[in-house]
C-alpha positions as CSV (number, residue, x, y, z in Angstrom):
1,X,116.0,119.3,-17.5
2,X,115.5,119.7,-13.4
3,X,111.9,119.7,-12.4
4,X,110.8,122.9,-10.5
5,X,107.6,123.4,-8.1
6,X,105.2,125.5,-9.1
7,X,103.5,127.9,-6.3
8,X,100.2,129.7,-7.4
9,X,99.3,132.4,-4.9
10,X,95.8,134.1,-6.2
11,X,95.0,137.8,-4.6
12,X,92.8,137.8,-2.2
13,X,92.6,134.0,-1.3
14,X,93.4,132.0,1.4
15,X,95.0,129.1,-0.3
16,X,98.4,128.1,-2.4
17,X,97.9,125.5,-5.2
18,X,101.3,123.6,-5.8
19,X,102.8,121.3,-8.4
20,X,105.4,119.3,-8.9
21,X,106.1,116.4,-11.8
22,X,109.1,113.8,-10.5
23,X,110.6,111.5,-12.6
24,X,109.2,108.3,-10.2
25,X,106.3,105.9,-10.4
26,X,103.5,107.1,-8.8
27,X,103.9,104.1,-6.0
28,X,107.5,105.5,-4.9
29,X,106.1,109.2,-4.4
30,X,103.5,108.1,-2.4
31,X,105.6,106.4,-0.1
32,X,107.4,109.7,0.8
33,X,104.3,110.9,2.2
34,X,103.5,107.5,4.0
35,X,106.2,106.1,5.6
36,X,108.2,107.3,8.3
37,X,111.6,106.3,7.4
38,X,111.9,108.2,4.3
39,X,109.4,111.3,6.2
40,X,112.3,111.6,8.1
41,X,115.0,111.5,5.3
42,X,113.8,114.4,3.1
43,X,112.4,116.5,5.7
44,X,115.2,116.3,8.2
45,X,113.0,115.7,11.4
46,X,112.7,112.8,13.3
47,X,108.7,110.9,12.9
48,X,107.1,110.6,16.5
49,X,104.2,108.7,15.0
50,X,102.1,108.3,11.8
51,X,99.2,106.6,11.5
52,X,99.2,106.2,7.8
53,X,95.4,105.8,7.1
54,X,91.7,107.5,7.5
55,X,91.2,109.3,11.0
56,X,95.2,108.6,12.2
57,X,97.2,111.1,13.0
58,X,101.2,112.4,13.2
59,X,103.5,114.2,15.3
60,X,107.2,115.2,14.2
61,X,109.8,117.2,15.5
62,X,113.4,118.9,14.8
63,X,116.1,119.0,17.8
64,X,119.4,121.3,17.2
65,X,122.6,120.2,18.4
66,X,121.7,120.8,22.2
67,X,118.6,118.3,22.1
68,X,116.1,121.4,22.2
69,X,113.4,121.3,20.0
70,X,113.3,124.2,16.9
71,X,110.0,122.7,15.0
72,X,107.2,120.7,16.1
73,X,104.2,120.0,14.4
74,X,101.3,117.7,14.3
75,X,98.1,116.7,12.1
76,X,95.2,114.6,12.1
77,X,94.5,112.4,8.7
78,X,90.9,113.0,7.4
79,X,91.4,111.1,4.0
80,X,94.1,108.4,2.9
81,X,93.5,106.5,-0.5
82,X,96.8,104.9,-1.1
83,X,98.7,106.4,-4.3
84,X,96.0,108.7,-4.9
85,X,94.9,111.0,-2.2
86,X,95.9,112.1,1.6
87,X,94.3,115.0,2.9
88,X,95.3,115.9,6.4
89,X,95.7,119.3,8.7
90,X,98.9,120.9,9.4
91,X,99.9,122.6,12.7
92,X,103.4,124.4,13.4
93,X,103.5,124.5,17.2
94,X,104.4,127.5,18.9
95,X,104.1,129.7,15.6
96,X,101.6,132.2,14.3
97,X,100.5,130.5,11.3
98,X,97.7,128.5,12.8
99,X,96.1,125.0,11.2
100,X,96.1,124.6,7.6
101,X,94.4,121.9,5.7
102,X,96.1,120.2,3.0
103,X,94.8,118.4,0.2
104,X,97.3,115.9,-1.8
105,X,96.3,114.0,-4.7
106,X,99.1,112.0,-6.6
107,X,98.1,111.7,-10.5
108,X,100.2,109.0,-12.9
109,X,102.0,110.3,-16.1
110,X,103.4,108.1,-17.4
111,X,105.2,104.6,-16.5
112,X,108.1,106.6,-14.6
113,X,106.9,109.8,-14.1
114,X,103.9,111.3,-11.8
115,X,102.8,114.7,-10.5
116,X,102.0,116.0,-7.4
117,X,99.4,118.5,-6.9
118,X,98.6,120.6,-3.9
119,X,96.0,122.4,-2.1
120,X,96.9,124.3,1.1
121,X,94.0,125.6,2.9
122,X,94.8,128.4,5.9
123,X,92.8,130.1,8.3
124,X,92.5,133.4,6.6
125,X,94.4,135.6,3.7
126,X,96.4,137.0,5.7
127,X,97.8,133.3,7.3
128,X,98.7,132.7,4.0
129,X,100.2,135.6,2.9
130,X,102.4,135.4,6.3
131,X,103.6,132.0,4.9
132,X,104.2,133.8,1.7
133,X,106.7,136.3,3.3
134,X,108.9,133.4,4.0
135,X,111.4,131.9,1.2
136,X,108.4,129.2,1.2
137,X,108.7,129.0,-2.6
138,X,112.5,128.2,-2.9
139,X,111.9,125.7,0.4
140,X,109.7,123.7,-1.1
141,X,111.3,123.2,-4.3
142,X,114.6,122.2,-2.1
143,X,112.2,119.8,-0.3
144,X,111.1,118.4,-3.4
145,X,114.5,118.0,-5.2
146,X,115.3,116.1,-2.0
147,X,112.3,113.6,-2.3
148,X,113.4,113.1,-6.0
149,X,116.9,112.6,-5.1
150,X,116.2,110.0,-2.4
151,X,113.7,108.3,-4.2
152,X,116.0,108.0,-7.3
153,X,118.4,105.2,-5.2
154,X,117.1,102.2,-5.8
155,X,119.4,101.0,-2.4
156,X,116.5,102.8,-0.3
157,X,114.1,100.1,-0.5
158,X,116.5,96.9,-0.4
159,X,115.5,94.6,2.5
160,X,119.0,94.0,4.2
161,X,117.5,90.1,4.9
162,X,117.0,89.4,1.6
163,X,120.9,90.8,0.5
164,X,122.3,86.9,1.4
165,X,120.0,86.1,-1.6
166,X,122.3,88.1,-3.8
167,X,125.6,87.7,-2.2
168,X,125.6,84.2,-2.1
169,X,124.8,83.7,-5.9
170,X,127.6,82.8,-8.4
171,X,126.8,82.0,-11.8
172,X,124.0,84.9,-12.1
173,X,124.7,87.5,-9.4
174,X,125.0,90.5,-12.3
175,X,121.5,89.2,-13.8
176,X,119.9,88.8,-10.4
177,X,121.0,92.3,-9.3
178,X,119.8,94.0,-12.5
179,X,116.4,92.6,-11.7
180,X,116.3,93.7,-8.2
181,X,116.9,97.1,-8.8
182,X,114.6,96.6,-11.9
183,X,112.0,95.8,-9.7
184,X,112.3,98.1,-7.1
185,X,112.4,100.9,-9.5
186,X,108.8,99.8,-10.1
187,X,107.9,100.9,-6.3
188,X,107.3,97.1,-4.8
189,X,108.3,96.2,-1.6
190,X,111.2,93.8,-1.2
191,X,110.6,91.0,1.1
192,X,112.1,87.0,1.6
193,X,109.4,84.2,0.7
194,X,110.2,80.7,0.6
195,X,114.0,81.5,0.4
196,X,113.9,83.7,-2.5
197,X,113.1,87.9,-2.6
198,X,109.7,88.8,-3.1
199,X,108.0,91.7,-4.1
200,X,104.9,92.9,-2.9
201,X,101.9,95.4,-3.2
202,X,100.0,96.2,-0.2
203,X,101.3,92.8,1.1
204,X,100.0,90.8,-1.9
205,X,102.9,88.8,-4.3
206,X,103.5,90.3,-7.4
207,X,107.2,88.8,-8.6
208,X,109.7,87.0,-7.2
209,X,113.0,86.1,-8.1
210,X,114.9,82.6,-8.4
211,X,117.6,81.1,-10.1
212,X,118.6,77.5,-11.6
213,X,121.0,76.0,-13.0
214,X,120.3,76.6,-16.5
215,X,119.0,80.7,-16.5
216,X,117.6,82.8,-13.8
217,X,114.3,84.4,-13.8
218,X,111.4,86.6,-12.7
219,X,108.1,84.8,-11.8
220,X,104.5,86.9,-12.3
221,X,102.3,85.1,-9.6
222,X,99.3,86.1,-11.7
223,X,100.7,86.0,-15.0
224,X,98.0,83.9,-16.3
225,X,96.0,87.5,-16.6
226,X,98.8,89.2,-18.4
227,X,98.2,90.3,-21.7
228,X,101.7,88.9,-22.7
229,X,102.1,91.1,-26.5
230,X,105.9,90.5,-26.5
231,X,105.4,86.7,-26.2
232,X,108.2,86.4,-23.1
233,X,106.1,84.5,-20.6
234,X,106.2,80.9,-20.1
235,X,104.5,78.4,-18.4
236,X,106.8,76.2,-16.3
237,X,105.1,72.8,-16.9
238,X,101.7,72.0,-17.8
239,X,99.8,71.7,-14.4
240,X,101.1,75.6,-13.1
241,X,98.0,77.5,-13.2
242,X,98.4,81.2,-12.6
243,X,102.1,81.9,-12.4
244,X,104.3,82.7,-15.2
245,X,108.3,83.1,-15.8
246,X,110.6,85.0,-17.7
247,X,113.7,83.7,-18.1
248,X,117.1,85.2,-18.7
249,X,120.9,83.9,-19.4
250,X,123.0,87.1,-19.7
251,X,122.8,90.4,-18.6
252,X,122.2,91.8,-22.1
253,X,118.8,90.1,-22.6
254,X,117.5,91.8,-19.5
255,X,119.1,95.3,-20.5
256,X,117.7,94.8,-23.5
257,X,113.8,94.2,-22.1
258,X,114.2,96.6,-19.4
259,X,110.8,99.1,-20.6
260,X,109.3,96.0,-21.5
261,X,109.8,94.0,-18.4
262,X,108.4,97.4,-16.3
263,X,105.3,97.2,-18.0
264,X,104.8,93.9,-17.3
265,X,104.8,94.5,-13.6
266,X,103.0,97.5,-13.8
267,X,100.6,95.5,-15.6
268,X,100.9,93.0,-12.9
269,X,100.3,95.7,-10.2
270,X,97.3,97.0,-12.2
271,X,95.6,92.9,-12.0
272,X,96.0,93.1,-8.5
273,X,94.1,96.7,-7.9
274,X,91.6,95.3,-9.7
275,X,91.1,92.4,-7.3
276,X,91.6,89.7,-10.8
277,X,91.7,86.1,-9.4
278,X,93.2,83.7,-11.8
279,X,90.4,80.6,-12.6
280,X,91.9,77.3,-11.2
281,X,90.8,74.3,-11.8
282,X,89.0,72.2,-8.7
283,X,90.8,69.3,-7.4
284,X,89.0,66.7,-8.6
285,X,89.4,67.7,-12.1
286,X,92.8,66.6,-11.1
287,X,93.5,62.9,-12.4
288,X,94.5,60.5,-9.0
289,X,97.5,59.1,-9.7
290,X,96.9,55.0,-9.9
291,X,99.5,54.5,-6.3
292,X,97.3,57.4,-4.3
293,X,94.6,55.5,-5.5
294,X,95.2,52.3,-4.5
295,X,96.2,53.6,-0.7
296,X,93.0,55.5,-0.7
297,X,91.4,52.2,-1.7
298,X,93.1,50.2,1.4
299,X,93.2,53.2,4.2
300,X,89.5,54.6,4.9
301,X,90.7,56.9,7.4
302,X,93.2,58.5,4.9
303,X,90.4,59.0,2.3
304,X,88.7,60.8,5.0
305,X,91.5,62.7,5.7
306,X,92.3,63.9,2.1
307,X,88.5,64.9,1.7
308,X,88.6,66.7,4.3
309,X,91.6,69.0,3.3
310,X,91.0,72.2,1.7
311,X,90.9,72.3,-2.4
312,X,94.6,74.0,-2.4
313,X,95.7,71.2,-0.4
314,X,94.4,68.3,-2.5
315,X,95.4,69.8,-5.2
316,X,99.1,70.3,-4.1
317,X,99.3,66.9,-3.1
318,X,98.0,65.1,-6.0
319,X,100.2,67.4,-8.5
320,X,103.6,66.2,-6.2
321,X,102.2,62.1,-6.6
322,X,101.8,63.1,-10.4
323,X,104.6,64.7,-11.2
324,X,107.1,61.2,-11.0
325,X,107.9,59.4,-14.0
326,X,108.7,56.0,-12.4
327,X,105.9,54.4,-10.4
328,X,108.5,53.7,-6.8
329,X,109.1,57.4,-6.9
330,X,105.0,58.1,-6.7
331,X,104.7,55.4,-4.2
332,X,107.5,56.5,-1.9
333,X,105.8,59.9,-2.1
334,X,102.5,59.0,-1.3
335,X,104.4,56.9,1.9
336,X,106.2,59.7,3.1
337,X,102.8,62.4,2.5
338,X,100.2,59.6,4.5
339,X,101.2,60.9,7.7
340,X,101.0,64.5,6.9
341,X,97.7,64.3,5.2
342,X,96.3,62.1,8.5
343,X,97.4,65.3,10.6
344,X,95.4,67.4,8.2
345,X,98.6,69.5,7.2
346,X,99.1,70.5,3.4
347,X,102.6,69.5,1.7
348,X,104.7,71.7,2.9
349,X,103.6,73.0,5.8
């Protein structure tokens, strides 16, 4: 059934209240009031500037086919809480409706669905009731079916430098596309890490995507703190802390988790708003392998060195001596590393 917006105009007030459920995450929504791109794609105007955050402000304007401006308006930003509240003024230049204040709070439904709710403040009854003389009712119900529209393509938030990713792949190109757009139907933000797409929160790693020879798969940098109840995570080898994987071989097995694997990363989201850090274990519960040992033993500067790099750092280091089953292999790594750790530079840096 199409969603509609609601429009409650009470007698003798200066205010409309208006609602609308879309069939998005909450995260997506919000981003149609936040970033300028997509502004500019359901409202049709072009963004002069937003300043999406407490005491910013906007300007945006419309240009008909000669170049001369039809709308222009601006606002200043009093309150920005991200995917839960903006509350801004409105001003139409060069119209008689004067400044209106409005009030947007963003509320969760459910997993894919969220409703927005409205509160438009004007300067007196009969501002409002001016506005209500215009088809505002059936305009912002259009506006709306836009931002569902636009939100619904999944293509919106691909990061064109992070397409090679997916182009280049053979064996699992299907399963890797699936879980991009599985992802970004979660609201994330696609970016390229390490060689591999990357999807953020606020700028913080959620999940990435990699392939190998053997399956492709989806890693949860925090998935240490996931309640796992459908038993899919796994943990890659024994000395990987915090991040988890789920891994796939066919299309079918990620059609087939595709409400389950949303509500791991929603979960995943939800770990990260709460500011949950994963407990690691210090370096020197770390075992020295017996070759980094002995180099330590001989070179005092390099023992200086290594103490004096940060825990993530020593920790790195001895876990790449370690992970070699034949003792050359750990001394040609602890070789090749004694320069680098001299500089004070981690592994791969």
């Amino acid at each position: 059934m199409e969603r509609k917006t609601n429009v409650t105009a009470e007698e003798g007030k200066q205010e409309l209240t208006i609602t609308r459920e879309f069939d998005l995450p909450l995260e997506l929504l919000f981003k149609a009031y936040a970033e300028a791109d997509i502004i500019e794609q359901w409202m049709g105007t072009k963004v002069l500037k937003l300043e999406s955050k407490k005491h910013g402000s906007y300007q945006m304007e419309t240009s008909d086919a000669k170049g001369n401006v039809a709308f222009r308006a601006n606002g200043v930003i009093h309150e920005f809480i991200p995917n839960q509240k903006i509350i801004r003024t409105f001003e139409m230049e060069g119209t008689p409706f004067g400044v209106q204040l409005e009030i947007y709070v963003f509320e969760q439904l459910t997993e894919d669905t969220c409703q927005l709710n409205m509160h438009v403040i004007y300067e007196s009854v009969a501002h409002r009731n001016q506005v209500l003389q215009l088809p505002f009712a059936q305009g912002i119900n259009m506006a709306h079916n836009r931002v569902q529209d636009i939100l619904s393509k999944s293509s919106l938030y691909m990061n064109p430098k992070v397409d090679f990713y997916f182009n280049k792949a053979k064996k699992w190109q299907e399963e890797l596309e699936q879980l991009r757009t599985l992802i970004l139907d979660c609201g994330l933000t696609e970016e390229l890490k390490w060689g591999v797409p990357c999807y953020t929160y606020q700028q913080t790693n959620i999940v990435l995507i990699h392939d190998f020879k053997e399956y492709c798969a989806i890693l949860f940098f925090k998935g240490a703190l996931l309640k796992d109840t459908k038993g899919i995570l796994i943990q890659q080898t024994a000395n990987v802390q915090a991040a988890r994987q789920v891994r796939f071989t066919n299309v079918g097995e990620i059609t087939k988790q595709k409400a389950i694997l949303k509500a791991y990363i929603y979960e995943a989201i939800e770990v990260e708003k709460a500011g949950l850090k994963v407990p690691l274990k210090k370096a020197t519960e770390f075992p020295i392998p017996e070759e980094f040992q002995q180099k330590l033993k001989e070179d005092p500067a390099l023992k200086k060195a290594f103490k004096a790099l940060t825990p993530g750092r020593q920790r790195a280091y001895l876990l790449y001596f370690a992970a070699p089953k034949q003792a050359k292999t750990r001394e040609s790594r602890v070789e090749k590393s004694t320069q680098q750790i001299l500089n004070g530079k981690g592994l791969n840096e």
